[in-house]
TORRO-427336 format. One line per field, with one value per atom (N, C-alpha, C, O): residue number from 1; residue in one letter; atom name; z negated, y negated, x. Coordinates in pm, whole numbers, plus 32768, in hexadecimal, padded with zeros to 4 digits. Each point is the difference from the previous one (the first is absolute). Layout:
i: [NUM_...]
aa: [A_...]
at: [CA_...]
c3: [Z_...]
c2: [Y_...]
c1: [X_...]
END
This chain:
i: [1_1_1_1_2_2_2_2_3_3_3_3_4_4_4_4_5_5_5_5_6_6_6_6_7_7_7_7_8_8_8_8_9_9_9_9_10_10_10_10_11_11_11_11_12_12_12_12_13_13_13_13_14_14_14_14_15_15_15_15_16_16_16_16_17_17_17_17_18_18_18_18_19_19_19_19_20_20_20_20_21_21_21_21_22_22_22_22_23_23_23_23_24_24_24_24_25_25_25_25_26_26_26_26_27_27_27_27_28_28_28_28_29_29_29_29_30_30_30_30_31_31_31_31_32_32_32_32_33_33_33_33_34_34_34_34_35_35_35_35_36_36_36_36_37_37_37_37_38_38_38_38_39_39_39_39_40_40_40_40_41_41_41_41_42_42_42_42_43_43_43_43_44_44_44_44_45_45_45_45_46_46_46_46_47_47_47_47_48_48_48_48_49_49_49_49_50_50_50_50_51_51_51_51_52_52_52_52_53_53_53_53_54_54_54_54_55_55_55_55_56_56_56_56_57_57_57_57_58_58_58_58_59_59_59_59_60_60_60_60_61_61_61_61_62_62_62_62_63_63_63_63_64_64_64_64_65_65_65_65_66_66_66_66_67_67_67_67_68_68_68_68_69_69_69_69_70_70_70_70_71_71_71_71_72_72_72_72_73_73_73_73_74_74_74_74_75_75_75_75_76_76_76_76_77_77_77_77_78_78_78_78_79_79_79_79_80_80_80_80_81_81_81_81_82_82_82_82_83_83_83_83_84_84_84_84_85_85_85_85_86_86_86_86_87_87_87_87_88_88_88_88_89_89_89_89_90_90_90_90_91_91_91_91_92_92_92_92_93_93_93_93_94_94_94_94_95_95_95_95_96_96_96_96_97_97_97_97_98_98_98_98_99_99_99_99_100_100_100_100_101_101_101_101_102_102_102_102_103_103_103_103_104_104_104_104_105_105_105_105_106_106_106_106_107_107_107_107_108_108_108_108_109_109_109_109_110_110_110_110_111_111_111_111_112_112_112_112_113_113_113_113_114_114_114_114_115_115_115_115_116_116_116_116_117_117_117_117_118_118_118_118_119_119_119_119_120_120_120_120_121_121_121_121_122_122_122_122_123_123_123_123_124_124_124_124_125_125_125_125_126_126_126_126_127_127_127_127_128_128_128_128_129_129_129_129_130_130_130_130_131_131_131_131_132_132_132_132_133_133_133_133_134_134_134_134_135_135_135_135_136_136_136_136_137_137_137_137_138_138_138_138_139_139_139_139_140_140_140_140]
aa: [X_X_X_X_X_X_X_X_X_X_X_X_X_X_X_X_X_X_X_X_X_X_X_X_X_X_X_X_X_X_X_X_X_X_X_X_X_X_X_X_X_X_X_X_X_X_X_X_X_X_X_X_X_X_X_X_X_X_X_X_X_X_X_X_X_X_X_X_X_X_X_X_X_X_X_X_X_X_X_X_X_X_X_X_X_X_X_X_X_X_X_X_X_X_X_X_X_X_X_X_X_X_X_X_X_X_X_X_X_X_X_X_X_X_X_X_X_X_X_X_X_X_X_X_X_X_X_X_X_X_X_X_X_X_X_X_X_X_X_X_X_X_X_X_X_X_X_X_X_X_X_X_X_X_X_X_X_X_X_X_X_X_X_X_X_X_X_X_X_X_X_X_X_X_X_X_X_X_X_X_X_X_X_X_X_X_X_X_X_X_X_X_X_X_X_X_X_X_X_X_X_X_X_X_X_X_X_X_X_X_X_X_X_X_X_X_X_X_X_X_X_X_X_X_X_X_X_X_X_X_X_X_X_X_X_X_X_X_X_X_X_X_X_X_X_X_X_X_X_X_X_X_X_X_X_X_X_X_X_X_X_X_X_X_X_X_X_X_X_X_X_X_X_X_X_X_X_X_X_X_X_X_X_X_X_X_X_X_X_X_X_X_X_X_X_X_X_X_X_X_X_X_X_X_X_X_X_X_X_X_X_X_X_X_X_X_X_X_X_X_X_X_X_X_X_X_X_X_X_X_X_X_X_X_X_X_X_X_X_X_X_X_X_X_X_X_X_X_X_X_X_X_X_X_X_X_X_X_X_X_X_X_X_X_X_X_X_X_X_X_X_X_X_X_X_X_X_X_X_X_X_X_X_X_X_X_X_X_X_X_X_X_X_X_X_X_X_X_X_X_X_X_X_X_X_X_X_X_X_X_X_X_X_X_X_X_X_X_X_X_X_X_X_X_X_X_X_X_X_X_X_X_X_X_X_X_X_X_X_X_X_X_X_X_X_X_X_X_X_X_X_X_X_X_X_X_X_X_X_X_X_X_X_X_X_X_X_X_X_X_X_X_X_X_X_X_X_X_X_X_X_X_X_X_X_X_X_X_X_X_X_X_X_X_X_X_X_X_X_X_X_X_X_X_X_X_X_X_X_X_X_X_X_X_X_X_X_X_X_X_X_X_X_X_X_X_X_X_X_X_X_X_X_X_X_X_X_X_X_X_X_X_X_X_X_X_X_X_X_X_X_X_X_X_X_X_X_X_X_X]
at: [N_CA_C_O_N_CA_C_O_N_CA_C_O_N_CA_C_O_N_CA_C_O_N_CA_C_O_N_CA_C_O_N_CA_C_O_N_CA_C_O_N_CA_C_O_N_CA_C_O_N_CA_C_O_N_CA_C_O_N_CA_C_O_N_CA_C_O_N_CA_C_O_N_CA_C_O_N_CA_C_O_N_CA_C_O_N_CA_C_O_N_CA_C_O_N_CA_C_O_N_CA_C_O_N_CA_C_O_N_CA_C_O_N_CA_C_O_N_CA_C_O_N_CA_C_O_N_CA_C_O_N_CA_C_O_N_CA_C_O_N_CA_C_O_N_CA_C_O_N_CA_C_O_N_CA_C_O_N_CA_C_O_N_CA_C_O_N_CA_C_O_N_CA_C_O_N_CA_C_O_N_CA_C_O_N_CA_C_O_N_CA_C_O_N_CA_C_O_N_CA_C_O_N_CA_C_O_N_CA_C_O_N_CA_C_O_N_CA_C_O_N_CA_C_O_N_CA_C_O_N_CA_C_O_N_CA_C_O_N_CA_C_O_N_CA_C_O_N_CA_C_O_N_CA_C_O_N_CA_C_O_N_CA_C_O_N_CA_C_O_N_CA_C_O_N_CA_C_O_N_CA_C_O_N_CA_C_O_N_CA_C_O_N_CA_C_O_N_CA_C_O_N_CA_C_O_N_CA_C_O_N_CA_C_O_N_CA_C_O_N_CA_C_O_N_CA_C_O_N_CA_C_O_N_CA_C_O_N_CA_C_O_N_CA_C_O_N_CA_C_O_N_CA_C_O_N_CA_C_O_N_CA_C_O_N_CA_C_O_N_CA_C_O_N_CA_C_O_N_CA_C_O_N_CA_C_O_N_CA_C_O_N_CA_C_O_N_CA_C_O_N_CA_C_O_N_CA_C_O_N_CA_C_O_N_CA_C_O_N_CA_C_O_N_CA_C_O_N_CA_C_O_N_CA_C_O_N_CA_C_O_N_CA_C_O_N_CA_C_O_N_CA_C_O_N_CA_C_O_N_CA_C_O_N_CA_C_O_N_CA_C_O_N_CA_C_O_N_CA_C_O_N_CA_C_O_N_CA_C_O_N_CA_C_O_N_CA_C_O_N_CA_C_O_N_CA_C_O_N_CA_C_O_N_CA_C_O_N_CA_C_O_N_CA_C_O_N_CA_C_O_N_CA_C_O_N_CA_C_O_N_CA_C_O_N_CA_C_O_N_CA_C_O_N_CA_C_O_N_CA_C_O_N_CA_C_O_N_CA_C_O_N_CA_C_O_N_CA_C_O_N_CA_C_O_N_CA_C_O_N_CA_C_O_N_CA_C_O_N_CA_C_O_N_CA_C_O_N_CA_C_O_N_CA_C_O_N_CA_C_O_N_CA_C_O_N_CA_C_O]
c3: [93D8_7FB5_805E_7FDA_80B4_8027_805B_801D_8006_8038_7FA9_8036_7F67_7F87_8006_8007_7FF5_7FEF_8092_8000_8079_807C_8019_803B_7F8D_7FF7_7FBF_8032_7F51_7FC1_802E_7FE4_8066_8016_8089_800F_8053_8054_7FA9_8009_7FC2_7FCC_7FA8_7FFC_7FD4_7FFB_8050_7FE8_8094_807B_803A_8038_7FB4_803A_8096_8068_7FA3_8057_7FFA_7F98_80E3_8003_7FFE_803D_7F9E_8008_8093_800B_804B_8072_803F_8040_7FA3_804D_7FDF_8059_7F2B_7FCE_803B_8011_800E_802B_80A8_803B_7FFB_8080_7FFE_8066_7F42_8021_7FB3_8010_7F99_800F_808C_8024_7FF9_8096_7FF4_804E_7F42_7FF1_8019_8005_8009_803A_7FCE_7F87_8083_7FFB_7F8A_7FA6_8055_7FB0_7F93_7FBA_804C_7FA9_7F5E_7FAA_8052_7F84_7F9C_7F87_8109_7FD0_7FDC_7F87_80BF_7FCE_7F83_7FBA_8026_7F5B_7FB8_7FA5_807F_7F7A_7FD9_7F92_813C_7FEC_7FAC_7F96_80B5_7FB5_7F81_7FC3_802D_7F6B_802E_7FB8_80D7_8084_7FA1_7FD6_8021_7FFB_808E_8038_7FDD_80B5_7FE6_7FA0_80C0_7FEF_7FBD_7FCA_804A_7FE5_8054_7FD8_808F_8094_7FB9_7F9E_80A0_7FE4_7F74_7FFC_7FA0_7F6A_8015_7FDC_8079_800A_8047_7FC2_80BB_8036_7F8F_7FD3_800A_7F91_7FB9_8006_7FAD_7F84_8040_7FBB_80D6_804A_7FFD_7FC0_8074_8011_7F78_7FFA_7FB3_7F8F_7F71_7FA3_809F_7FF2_7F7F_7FB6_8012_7F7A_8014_805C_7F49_8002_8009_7FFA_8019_8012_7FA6_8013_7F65_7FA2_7FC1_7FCA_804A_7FFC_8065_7FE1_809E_803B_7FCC_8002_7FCC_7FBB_7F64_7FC6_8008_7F7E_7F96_7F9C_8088_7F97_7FAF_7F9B_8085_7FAE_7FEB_8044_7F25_7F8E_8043_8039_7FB8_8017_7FC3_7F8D_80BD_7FBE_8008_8061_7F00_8024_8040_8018_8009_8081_7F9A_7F8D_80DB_7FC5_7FBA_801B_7F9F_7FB5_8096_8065_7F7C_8070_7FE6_7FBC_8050_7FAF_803C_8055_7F1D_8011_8064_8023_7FEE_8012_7FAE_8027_7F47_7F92_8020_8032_7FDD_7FE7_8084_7FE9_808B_8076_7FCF_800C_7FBC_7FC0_7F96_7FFD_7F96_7F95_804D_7FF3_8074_803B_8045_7FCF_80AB_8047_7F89_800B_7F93_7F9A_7FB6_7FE7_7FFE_7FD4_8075_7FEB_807F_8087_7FDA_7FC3_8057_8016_7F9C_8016_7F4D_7FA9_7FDF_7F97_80D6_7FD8_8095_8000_8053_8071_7FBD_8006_7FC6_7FD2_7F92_7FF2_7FAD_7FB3_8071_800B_8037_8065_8017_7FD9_8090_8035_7FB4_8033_7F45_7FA0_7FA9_7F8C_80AB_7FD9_806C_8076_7F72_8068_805C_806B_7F6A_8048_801E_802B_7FAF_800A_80B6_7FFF_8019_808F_8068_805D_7F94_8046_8036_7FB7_80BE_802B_8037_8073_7F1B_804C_8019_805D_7F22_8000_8056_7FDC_8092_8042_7FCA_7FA1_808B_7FC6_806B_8069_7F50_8060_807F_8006_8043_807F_7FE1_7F8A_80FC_800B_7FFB_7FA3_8093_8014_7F8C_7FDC_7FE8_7F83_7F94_7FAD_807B_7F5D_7FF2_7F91_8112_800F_7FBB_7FCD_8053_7FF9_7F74_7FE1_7FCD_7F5A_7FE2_7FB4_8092_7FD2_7FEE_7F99_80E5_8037_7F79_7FC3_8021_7FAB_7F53_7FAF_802A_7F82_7FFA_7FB2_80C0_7FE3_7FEA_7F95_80E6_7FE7_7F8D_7FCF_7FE2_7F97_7F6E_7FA1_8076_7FDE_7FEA_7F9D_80C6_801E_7FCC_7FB3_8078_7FBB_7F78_7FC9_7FFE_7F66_7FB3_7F95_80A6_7FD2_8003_7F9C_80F9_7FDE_7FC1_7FD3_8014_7F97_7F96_7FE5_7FD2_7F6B_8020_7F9E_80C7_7FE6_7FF3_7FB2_80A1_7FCE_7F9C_7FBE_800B_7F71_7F93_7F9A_8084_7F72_8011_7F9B_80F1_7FBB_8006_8049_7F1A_7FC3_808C_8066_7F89_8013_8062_807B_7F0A_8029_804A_8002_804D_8045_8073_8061_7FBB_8055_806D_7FD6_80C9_8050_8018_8040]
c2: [0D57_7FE1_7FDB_7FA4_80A0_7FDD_7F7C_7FA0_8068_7F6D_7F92_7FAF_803F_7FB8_7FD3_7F8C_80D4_8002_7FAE_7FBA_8079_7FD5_7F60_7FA7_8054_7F6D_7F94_7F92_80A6_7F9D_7FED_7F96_80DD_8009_7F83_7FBA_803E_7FC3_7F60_7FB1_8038_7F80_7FCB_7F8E_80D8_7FCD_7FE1_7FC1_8092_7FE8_7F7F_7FB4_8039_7F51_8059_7FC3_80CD_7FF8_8055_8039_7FC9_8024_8094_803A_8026_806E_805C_806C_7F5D_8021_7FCE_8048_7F4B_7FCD_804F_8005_8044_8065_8081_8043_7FE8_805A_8010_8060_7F22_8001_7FF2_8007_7FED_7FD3_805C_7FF5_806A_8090_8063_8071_7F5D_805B_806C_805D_7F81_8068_7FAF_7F85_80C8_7FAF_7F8E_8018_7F6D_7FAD_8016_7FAC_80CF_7FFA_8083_8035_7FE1_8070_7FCA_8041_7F31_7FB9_8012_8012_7FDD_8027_8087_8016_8043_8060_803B_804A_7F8F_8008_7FCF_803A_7F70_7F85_8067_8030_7FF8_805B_806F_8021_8016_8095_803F_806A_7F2F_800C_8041_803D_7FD3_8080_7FC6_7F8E_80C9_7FCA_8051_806B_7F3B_803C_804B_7FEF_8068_80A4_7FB3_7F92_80C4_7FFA_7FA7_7F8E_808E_7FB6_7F67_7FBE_8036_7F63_7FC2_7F85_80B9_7FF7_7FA4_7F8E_80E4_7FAE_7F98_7F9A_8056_7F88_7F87_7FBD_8032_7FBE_7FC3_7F88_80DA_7FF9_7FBC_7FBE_8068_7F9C_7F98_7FB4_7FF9_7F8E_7FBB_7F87_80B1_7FBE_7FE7_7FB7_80BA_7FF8_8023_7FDF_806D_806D_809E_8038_7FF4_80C2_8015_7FA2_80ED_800B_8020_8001_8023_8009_7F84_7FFB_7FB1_7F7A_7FE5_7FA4_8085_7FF1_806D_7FF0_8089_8028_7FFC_8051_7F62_7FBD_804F_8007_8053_8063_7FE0_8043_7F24_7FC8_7F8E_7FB6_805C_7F5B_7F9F_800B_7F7C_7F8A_7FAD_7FDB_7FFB_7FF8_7F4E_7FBD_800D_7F52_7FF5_804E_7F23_7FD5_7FBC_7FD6_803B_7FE8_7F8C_7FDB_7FE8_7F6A_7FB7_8039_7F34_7FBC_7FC0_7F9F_805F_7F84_7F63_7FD1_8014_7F4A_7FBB_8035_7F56_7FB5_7FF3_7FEB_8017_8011_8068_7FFB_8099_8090_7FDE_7FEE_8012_7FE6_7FA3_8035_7F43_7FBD_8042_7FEA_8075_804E_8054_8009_804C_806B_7FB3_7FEE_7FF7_7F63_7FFD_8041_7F76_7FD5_8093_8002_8071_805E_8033_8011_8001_8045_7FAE_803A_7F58_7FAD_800A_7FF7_8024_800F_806D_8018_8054_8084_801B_8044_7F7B_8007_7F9B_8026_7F6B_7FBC_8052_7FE6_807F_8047_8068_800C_802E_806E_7FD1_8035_7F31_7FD5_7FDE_7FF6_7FF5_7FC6_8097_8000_8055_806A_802F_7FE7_8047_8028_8067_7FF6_8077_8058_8032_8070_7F0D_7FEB_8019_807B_7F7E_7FE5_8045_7FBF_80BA_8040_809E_8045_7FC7_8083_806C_7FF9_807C_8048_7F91_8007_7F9D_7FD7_7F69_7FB0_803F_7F5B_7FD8_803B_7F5E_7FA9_801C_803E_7F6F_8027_7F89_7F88_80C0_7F8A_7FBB_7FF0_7FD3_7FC3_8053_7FE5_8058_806F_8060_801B_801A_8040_7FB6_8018_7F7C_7FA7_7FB7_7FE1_7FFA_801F_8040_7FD4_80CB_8061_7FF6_801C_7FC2_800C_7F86_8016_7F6F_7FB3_802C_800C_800D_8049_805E_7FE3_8080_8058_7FDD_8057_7F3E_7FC2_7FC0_8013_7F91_7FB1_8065_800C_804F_805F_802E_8001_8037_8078_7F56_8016_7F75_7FCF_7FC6_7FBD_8061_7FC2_8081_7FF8_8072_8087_7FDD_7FF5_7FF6_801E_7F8C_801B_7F5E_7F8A_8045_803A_7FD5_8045_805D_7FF2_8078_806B_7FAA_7FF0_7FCB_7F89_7FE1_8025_7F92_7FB5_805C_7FFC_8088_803E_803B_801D_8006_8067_7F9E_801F_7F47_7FC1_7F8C_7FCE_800D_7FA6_803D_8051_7F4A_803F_8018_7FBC_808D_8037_7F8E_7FF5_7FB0_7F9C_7FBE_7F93_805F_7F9C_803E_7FB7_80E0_8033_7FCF_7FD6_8040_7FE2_809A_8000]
c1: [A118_8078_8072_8049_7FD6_806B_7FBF_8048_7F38_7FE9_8028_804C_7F99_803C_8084_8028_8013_807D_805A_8065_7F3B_803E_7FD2_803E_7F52_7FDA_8070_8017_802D_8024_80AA_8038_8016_8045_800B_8064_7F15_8003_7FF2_805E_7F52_7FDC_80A7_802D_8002_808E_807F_8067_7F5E_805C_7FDE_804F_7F25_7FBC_7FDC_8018_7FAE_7FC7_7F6C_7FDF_7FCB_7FB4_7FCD_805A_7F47_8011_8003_803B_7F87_8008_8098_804D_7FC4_8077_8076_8054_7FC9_8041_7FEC_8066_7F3B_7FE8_8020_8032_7F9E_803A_80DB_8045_7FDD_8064_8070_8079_7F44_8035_7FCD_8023_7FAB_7FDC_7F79_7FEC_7FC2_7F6E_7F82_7FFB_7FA7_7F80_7FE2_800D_7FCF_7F98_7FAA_7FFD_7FB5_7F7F_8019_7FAA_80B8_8069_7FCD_7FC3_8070_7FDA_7F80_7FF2_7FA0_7F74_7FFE_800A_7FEC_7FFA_8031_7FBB_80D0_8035_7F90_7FC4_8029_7F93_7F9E_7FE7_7FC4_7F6B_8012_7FCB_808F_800C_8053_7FF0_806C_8090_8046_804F_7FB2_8070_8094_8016_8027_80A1_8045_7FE5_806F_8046_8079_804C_7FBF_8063_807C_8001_8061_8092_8030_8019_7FF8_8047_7FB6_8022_7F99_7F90_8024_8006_8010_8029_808B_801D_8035_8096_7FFA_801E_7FC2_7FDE_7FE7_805D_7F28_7FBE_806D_801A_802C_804D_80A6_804E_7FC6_808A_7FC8_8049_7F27_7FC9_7FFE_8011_7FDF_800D_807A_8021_7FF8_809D_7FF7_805D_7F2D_7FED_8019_803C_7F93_8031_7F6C_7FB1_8025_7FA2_7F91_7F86_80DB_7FBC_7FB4_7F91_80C1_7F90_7FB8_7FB4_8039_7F69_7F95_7F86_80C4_7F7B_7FED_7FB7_8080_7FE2_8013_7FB9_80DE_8044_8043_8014_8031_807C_7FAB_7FB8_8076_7FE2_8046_806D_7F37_804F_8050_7FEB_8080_809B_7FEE_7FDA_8056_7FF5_806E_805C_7F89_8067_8081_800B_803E_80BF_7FDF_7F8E_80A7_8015_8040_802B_7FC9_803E_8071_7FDD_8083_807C_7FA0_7FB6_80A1_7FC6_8093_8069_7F6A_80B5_8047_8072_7F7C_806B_800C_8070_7F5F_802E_8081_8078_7F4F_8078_8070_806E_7F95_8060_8040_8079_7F50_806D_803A_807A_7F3F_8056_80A5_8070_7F56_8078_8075_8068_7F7D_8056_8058_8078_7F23_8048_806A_8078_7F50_803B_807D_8059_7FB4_808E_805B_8079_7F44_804C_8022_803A_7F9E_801C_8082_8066_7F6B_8079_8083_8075_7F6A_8083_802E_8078_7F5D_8052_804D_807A_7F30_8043_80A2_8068_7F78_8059_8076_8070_7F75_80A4_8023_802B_7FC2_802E_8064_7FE8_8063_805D_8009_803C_7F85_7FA8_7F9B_7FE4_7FC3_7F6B_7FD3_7FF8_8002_7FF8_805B_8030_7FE5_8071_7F96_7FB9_805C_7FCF_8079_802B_800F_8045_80B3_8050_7FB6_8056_8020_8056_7F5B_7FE5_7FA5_7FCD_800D_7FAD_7FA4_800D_7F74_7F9C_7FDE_801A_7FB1_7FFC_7F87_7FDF_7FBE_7FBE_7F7D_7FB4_8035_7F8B_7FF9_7F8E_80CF_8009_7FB8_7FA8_80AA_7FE9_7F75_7FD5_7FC9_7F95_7F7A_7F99_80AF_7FD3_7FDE_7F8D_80BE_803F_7F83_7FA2_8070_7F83_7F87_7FBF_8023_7F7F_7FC4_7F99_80B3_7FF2_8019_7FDF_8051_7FDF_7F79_7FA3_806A_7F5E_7F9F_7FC4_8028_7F8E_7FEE_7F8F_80EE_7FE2_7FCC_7FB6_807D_8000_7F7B_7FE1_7FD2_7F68_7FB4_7FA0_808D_7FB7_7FF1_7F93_80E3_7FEA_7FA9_7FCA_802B_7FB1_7FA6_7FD5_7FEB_7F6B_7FD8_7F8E_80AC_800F_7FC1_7F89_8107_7FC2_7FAE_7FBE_7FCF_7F7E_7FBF_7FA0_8083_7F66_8038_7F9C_80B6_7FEE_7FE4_7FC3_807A_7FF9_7F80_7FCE_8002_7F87_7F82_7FC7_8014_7F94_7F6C_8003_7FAC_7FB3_7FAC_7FFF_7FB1_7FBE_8050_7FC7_80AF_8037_8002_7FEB_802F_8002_7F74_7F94_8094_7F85_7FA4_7F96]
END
């Protein structure tokens, strides 16, 4: 089971099972032996594994259900966001104390900051809507 599991993790990394194995730093023929015997490797070796792949470890030993993958924005999703962002900063801006931190206005890096952090929450919540609202069969 965890050979399985380490197999597909590699075949999704686009690498080999040995070559993984050499390049977390454990034997060569470590691989085989999982396959021969269904060995799963200690704790220490577990974490290793699970930094290389940049999973928890409960998914190398096949404790946690598998989670579908995020929705992707299309270039319309990036073009509505763009368009909202601007129309949500041009309301900011014709307000008169839209844009004020602590009574100044905000600088360059602030107001940045303020972008930065609309788009995101802005991109969060699209994807949110695709997956809660499209239907089933459309989903990948």
């Amino acid at each position: 089971m965890f050979y399985d599991i380490f197999c597909a993790l590699c075949q999704k990394k686009g690498v080999s099972v040995t070559k993984a194995t050499i390049e977390i730093g454990l034997s060569r023929t470590i691989g085989t032996k999982w396959k021969n015997t269904g060995a799963t490797p200690n704790g220490e070796t577990l974490n290793k594994i699970a930094n290389y792949f940049g999973v928890s470890i409960n998914t190398l030993l096949g404790n946690e259900t598998e989670q579908k993958e995020e929705p992707i924005l299309t270039p319309k999703d990036e073009r509505d966001i763009s368009r909202r962002l601007e129309e949500t900063l041009a309301q900011l801006e014709d307000s008169q104390d839209g844009l004020m931190f602590d009574g100044e206005p905000l600088d360059d890096i602030t107001r940045e900051l303020l972008l930065t952090s609309l788009k995101n929450s802005m991109e969060i919540g699209k994807k949110i809507a695709k997956k809660k609202y499209t239907p089933k069969k459309y989903q990948k």
